[in-house]
PDB file of N, CA, C and O in Angstrom:
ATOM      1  N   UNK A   1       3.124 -27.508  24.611  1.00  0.00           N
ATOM      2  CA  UNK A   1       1.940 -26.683  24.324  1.00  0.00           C
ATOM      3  C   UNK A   1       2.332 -25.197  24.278  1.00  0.00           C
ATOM      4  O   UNK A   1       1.852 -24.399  23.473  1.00  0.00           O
ATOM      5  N   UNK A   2       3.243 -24.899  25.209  1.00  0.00           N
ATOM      6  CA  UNK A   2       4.067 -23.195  25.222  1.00  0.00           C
ATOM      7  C   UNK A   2       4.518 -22.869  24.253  1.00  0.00           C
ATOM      8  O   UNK A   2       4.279 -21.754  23.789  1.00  0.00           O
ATOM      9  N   UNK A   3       5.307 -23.746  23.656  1.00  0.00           N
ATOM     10  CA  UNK A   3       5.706 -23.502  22.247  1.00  0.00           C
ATOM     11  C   UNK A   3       5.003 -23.457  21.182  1.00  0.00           C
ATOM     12  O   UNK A   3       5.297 -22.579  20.370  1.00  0.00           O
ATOM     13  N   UNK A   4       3.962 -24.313  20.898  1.00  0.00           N
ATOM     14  CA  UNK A   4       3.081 -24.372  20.016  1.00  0.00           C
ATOM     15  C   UNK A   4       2.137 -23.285  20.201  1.00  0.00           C
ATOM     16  O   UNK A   4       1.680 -22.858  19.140  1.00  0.00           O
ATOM     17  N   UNK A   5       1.626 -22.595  21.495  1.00  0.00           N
ATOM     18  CA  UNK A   5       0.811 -20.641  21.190  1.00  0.00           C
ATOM     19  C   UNK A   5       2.130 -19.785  21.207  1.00  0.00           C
ATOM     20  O   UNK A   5       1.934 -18.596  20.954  1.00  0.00           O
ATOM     21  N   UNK A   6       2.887 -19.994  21.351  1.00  0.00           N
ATOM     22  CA  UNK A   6       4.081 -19.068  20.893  1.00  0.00           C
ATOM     23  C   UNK A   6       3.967 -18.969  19.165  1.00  0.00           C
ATOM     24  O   UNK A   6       3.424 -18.010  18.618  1.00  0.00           O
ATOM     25  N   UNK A   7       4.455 -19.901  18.554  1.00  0.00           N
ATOM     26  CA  UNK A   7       4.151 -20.096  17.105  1.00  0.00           C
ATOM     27  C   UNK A   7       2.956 -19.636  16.545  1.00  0.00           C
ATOM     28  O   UNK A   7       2.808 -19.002  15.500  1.00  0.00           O
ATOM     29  N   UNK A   8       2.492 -19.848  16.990  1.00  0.00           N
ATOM     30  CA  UNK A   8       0.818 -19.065  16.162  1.00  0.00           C
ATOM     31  C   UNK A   8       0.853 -17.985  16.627  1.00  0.00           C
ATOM     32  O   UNK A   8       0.744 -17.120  15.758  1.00  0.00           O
ATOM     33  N   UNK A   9       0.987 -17.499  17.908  1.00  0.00           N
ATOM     34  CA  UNK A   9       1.097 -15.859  17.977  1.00  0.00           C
ATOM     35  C   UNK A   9       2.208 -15.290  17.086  1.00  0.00           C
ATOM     36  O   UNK A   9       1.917 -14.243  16.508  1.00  0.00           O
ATOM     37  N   UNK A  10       3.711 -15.914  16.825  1.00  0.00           N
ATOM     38  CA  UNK A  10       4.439 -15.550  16.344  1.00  0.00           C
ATOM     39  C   UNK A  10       4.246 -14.952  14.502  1.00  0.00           C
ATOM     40  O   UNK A  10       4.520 -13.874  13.977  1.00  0.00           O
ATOM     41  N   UNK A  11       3.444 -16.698  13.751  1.00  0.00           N
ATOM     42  CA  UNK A  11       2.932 -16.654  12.749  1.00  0.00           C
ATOM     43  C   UNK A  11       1.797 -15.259  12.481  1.00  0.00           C
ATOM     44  O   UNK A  11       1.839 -14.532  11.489  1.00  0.00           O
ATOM     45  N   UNK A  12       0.772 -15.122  13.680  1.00  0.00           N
ATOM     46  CA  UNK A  12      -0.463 -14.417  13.664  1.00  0.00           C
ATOM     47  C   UNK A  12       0.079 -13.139  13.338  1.00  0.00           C
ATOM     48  O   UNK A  12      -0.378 -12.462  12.417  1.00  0.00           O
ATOM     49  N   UNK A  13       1.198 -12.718  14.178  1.00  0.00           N
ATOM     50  CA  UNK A  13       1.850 -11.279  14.062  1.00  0.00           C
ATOM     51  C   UNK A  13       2.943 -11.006  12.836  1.00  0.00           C
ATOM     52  O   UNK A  13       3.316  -9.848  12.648  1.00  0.00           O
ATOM     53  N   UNK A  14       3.495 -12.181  11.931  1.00  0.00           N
ATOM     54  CA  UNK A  14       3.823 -12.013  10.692  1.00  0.00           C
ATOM     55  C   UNK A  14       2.913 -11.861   9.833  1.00  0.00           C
ATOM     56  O   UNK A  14       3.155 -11.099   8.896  1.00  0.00           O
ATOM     57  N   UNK A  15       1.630 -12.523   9.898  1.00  0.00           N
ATOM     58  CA  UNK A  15       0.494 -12.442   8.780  1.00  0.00           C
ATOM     59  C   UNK A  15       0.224 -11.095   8.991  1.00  0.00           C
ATOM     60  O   UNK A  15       0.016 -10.447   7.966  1.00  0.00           O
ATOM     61  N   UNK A  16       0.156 -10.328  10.367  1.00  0.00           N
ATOM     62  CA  UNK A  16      -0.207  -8.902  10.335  1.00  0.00           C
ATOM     63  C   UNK A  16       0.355  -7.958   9.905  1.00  0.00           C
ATOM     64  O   UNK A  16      -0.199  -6.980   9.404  1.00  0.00           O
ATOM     65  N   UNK A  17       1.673  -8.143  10.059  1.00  0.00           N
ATOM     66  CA  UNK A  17       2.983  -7.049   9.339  1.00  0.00           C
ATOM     67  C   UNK A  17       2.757  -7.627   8.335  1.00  0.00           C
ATOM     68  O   UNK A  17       2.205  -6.690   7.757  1.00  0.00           O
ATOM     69  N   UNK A  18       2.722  -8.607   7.469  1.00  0.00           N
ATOM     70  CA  UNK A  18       2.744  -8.395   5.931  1.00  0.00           C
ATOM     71  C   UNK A  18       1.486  -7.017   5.566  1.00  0.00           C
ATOM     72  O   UNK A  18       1.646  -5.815   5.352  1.00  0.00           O
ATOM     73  N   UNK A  19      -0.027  -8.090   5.645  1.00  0.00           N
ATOM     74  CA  UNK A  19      -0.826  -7.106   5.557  1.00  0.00           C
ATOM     75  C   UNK A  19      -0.978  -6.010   5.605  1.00  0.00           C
ATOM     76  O   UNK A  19      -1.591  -5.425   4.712  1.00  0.00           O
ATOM     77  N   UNK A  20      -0.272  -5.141   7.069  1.00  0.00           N
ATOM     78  CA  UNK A  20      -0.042  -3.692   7.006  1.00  0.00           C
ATOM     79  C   UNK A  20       0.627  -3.510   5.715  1.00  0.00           C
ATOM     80  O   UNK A  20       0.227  -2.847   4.758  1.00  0.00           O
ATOM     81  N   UNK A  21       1.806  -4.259   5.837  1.00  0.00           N
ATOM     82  CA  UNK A  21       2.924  -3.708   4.571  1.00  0.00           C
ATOM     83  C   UNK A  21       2.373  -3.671   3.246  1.00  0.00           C
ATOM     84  O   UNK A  21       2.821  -2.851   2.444  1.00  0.00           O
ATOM     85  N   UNK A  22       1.656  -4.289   2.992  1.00  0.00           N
ATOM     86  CA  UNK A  22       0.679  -4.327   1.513  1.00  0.00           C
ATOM     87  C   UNK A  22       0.009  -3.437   1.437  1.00  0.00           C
ATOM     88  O   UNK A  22       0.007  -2.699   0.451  1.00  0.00           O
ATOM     89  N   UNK A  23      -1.046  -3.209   2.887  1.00  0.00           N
ATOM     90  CA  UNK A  23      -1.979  -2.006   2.500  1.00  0.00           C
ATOM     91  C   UNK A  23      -1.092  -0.571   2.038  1.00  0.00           C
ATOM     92  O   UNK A  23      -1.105  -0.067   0.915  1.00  0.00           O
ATOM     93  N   UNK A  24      -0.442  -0.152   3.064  1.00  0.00           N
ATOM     94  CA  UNK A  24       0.730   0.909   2.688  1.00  0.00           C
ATOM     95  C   UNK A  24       0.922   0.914   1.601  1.00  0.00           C
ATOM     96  O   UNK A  24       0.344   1.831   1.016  1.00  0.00           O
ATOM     97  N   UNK A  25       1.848  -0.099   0.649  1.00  0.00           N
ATOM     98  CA  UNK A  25       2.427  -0.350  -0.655  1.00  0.00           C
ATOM     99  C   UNK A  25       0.814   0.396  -1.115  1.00  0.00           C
ATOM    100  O   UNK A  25       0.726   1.617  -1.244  1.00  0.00           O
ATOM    101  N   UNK A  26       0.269  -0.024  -1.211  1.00  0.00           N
ATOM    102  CA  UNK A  26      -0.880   0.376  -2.089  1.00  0.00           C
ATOM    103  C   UNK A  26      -1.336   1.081  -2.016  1.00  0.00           C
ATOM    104  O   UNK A  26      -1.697   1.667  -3.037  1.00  0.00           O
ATOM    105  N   UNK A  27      -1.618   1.491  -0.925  1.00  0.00           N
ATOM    106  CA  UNK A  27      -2.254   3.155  -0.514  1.00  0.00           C
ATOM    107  C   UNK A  27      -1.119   4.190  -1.365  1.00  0.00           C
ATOM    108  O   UNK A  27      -1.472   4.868  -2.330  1.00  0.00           O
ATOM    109  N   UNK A  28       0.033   4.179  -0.923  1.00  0.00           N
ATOM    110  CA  UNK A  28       1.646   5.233  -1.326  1.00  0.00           C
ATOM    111  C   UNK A  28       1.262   4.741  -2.995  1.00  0.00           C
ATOM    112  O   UNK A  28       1.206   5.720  -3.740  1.00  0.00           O
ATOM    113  N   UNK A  29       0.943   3.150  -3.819  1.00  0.00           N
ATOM    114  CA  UNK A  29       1.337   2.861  -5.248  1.00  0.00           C
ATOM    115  C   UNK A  29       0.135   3.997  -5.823  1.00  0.00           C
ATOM    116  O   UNK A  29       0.261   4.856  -6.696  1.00  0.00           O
ATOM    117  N   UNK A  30      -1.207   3.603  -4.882  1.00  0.00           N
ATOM    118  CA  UNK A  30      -2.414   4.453  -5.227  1.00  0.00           C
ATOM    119  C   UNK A  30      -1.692   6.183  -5.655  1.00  0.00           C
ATOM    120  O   UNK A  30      -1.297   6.891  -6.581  1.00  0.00           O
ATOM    121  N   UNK A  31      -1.892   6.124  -4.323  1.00  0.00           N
ATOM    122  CA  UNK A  31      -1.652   7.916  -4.516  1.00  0.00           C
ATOM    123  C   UNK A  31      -0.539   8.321  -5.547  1.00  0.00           C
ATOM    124  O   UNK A  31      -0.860   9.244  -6.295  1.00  0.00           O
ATOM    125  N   UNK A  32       0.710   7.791  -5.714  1.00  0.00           N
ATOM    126  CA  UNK A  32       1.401   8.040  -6.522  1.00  0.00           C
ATOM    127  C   UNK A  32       1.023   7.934  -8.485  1.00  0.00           C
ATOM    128  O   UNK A  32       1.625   8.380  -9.462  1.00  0.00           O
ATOM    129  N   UNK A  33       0.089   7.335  -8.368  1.00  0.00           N
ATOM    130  CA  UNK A  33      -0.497   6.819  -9.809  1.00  0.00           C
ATOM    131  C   UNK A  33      -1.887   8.171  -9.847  1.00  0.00           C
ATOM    132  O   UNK A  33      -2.312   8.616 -10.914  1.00  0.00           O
ATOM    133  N   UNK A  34      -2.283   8.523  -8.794  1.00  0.00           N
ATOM    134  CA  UNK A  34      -2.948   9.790  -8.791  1.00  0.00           C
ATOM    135  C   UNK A  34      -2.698  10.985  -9.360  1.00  0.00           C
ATOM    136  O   UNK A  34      -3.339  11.740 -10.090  1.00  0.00           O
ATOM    137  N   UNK A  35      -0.963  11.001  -8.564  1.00  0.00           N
ATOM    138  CA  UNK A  35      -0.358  12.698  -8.722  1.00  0.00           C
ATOM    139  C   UNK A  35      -0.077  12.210 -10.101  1.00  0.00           C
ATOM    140  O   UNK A  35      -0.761  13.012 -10.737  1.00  0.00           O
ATOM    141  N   UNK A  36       0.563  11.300 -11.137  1.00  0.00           N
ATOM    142  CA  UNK A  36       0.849  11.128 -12.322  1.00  0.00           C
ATOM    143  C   UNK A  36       0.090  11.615 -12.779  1.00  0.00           C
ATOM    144  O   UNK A  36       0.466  12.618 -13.386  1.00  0.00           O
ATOM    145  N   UNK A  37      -1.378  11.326 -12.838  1.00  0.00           N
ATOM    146  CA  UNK A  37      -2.931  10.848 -13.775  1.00  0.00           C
ATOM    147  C   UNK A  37      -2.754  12.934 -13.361  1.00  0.00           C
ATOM    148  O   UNK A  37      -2.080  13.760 -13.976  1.00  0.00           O
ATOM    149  N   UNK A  38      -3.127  13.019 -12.852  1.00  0.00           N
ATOM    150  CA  UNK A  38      -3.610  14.638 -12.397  1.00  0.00           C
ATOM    151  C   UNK A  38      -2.461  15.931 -13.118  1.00  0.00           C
ATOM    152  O   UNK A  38      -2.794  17.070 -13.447  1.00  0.00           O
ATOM    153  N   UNK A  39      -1.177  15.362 -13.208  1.00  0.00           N
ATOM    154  CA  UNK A  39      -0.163  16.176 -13.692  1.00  0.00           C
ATOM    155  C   UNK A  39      -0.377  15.934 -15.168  1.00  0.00           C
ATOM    156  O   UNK A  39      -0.517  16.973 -15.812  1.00  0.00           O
ATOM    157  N   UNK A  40      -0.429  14.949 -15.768  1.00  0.00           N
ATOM    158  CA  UNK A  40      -0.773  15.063 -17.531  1.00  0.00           C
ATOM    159  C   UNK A  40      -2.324  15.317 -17.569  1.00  0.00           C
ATOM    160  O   UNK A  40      -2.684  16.013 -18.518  1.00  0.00           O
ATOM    161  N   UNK A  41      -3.291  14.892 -16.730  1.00  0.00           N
ATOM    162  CA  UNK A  41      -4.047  16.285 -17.372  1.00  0.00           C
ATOM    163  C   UNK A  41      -4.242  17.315 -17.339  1.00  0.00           C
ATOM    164  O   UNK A  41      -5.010  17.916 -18.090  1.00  0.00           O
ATOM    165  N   UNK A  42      -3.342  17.951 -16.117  1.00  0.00           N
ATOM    166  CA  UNK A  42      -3.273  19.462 -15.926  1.00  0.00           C
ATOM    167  C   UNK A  42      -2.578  20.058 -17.293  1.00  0.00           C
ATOM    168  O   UNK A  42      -2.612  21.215 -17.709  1.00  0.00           O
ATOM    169  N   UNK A  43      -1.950  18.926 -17.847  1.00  0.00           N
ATOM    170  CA  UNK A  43      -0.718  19.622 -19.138  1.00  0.00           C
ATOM    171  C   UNK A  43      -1.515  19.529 -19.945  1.00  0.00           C
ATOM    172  O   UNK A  43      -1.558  20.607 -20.538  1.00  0.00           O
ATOM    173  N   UNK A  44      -2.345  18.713 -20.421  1.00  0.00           N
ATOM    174  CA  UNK A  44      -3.060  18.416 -21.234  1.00  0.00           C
ATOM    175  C   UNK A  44      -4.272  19.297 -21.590  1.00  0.00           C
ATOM    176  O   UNK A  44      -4.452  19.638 -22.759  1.00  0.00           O
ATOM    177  N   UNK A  45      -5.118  19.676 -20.589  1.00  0.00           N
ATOM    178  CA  UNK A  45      -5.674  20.757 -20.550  1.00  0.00           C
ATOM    179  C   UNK A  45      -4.881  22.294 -20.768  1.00  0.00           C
ATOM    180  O   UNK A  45      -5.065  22.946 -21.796  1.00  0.00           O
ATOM    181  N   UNK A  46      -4.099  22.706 -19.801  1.00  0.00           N
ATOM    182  CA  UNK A  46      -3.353  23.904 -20.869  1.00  0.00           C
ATOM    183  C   UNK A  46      -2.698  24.111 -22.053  1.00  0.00           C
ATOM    184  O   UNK A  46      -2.195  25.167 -22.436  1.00  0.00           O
ATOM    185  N   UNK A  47      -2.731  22.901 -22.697  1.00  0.00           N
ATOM    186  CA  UNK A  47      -2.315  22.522 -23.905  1.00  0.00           C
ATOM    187  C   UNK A  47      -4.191  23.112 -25.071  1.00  0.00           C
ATOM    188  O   UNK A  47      -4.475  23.735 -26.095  1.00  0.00           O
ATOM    189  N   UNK A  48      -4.570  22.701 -24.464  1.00  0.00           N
ATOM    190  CA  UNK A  48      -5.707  23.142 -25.210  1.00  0.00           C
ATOM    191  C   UNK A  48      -6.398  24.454 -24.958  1.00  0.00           C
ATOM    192  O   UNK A  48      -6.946  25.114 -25.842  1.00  0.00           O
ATOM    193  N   UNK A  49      -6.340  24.744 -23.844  1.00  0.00           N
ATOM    194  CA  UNK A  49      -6.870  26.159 -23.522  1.00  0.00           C
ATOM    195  C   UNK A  49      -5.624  27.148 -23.891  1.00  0.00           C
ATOM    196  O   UNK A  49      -5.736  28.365 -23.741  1.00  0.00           O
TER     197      UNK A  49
END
């Protein structure tokens, strides 16, 4: 039985580090797809003005 809540705590706390690790990835993929989007239209706009 020790072994078997060992394993699920073990499992429980890999399912959690993935998750963190995804949200991150995405939050950092987010923001980085931001500063892109924001730098061509800053060019884009002084291109016209």
């Amino acid at each position: 039985m020790e072994g078997y809540v060992m394993n699920v705590w073990l499992f429980a706390g890999c399912m959690f580090l993935v998750a963190v690790f995804l949200n991150t990835l995405l939050l950092f993929g987010h923001r980085m797809v931001k500063k892109r989007r924001n730098k061509k239209w800053k060019r884009e706009t002084e291109i016209a003005d």
